[in-house]
N, C-alpha and C positions, 0 to 999 in steps of 0.2 A: 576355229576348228582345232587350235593347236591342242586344246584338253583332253584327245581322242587318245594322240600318243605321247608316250615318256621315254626319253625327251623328247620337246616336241621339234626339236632340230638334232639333226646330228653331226659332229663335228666337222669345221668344214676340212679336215683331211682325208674325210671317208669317202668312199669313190663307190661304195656302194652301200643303198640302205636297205636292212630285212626288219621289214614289218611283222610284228610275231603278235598272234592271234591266239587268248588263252581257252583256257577250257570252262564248262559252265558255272556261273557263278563269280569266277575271278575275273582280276584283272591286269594290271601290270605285274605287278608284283608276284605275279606268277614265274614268271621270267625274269626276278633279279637275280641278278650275277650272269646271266647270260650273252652279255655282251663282253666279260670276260673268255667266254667259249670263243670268241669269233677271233681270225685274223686282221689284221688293222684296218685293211681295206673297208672291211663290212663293219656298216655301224648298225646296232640292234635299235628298232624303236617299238615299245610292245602295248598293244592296246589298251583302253578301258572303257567299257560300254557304261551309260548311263546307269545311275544306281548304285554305284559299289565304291568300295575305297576313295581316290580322292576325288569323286564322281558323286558321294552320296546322298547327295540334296537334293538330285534331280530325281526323275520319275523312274523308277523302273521300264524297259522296250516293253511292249505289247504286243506290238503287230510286226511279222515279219518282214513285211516290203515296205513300211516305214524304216526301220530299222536298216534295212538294207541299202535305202534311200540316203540315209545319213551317212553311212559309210561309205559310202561307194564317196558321197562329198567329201569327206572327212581326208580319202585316201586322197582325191586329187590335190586337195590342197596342203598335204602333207607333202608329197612329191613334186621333183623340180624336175626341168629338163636337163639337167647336166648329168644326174646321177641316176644308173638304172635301179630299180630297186627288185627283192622278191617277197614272197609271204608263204610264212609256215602257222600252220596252225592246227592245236588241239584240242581233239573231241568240237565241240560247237565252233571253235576256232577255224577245222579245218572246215566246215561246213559254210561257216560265213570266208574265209578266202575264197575257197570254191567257186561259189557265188559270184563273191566281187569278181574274179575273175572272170566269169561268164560273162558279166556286164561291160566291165570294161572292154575286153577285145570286141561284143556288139554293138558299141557305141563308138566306137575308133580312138579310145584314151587310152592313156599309157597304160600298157600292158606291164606286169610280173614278169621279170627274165625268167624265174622257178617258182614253182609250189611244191610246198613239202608240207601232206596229209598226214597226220598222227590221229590215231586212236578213232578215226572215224571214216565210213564208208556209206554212199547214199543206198546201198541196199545190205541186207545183212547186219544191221546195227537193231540194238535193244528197241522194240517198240513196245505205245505206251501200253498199259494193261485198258481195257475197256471202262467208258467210266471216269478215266483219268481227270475229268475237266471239275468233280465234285469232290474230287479229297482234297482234305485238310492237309494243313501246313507239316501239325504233327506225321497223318499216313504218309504225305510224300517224303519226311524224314524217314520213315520203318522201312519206306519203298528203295530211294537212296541205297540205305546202310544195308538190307539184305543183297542190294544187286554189289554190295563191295566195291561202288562205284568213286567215293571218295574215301579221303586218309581215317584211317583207324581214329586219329586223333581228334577227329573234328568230335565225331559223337560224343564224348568223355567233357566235352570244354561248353557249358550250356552258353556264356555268354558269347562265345565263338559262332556256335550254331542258331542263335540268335542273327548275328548280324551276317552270315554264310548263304543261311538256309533261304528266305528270301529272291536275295539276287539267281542262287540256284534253280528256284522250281519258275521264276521268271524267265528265265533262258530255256526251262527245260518246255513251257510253254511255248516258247517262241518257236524253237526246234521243230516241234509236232508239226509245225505248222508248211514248215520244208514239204515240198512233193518234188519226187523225183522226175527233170523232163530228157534224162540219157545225155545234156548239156556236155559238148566237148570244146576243150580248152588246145587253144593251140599253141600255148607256151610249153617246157617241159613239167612235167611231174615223177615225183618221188614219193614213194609213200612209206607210212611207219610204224610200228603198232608191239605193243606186248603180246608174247605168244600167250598167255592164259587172259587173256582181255576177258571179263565176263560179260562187255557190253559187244563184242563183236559173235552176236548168237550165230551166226554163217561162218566156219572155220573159214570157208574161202573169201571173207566179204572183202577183202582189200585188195581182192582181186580186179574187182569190179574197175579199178584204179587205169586199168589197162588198156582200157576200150573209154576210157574217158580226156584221154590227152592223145593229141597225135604224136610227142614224144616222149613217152612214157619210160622212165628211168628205170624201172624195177621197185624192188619192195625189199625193206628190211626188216626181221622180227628179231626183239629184243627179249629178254628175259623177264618176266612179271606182269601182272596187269593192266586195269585200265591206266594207271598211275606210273609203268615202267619209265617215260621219260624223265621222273624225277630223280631215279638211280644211274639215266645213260644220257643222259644230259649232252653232257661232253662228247661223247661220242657220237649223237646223232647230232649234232651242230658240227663238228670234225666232217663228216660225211657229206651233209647238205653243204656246208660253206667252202667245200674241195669241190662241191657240181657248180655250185654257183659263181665262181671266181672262172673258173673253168668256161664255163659258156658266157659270163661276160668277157673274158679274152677276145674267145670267139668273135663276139660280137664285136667290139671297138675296132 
């Protein structure tokens, strides 16, 4: 299972590890340099779903509660008993913690100390247009790019969007397939989002965040869209890794 995350140990002076869950289509590498953001304590290890980067041989996920089945494995056997860990995660990211987390605390395994949701909310989030199951590879790229849902650059770079667009509408299938059960989590949460998001069609959707954790942290809105994390980076790692350190005190 070690292939899930990178690295797939983290060093053994870190006293705590955050699991970082990326956004559709990527995968670790979404989060390089971001273990630079954290305090020493916290070591970052950030996902890679089947299909993508150094992952690409394998099949693309299909089914949602397969996929979900894997990681939820993936996670325990990344996780030790000595070190608590959390998970933050973006757009699909925070959708699949979410998740995980619902699972894990229903089946009595190690729970997340924190969750920290970016860019996505189980109501009020972009739904698909009608139809969605018979467009082409191309329409779900026009679909993408008019929602300004990824970087300007991707479209401009055809062998990029080649190997991009795939693992993208792969995830974006999987997604669909999410149904909302009002699931609450009884670790804390923290939620995250660009004020001009254009996939958050409910101004209020991250609101929703509040009524889904019994210790719900609050909510922070940043400057820019779907893609604001990649300019506040630092600051939303500063933020979650000051709660997280914090309420592991607590706990020890």
């Amino acid at each position: 299972m070690s292939h899930w995350f990178t690295p797939a140990q983290p060093p053994p002076e870190a006293q705590i590890r955050l699991l970082l869950m990326p956004h559709a289509g990527s995968g670790a590498a979404a989060y390089r340099g971001w273990g630079r953001l954290l305090p020493a304590e916290v070591a970052a290890q950030a996902l890679t779903l089947p299909g993508r980067q150094s992952r690409r041989d394998e099949p693309l996920p299909v089914d949602w509660d397969a996929l979900l089945d894997d990681l939820h494995g993936a996670v325990l056997a990344t996780v030790d008993d000595e070190r608590p860990y959390a998970m933050f995660g973006h757009c699909i990211g925070a959708m699949l913690a979410y998740r995980l987390a619902v699972r894990l605390e229903a089946a009595g395994d190690p729970a997340p100390l924190l969750l920290g949701m970016s860019g996505w909310a189980p109501r009020g989030f972009f739904a698909p247009p009608p139809g969605h199951e018979k467009l082409s590879m191309d329409e779900f790229g026009d679909m993408f790019k008019d929602l300004g849902a990824f970087p300007e650059e991707l479209w401009t770079d055809p062998d990029m969007l080649d190997l991009v667009l795939p693992p993208v509408v792969a995830d974006f299938r999987i997604a669909v397939q999410f149904e909302d059960d009002e699931a609450i989590v009884e670790c804390p949460l923290v939620s995250y989002a660009g004020g001009s998001d254009p996939l958050l069609t409910d101004p209020d959707a991250m609101k929703v965040w509040a009524g889904r954790s019994r210790r719900y942290l609050g909510h922070q809105v940043y400057p820019g869209g779907h893609f604001y994390v990649s300019d506040h980076a630092a600051a939303v790692m500063s933020d979650f890794s000051r709660r997280l350190t914090r309420i592991a005190g607590d706990a020890a």
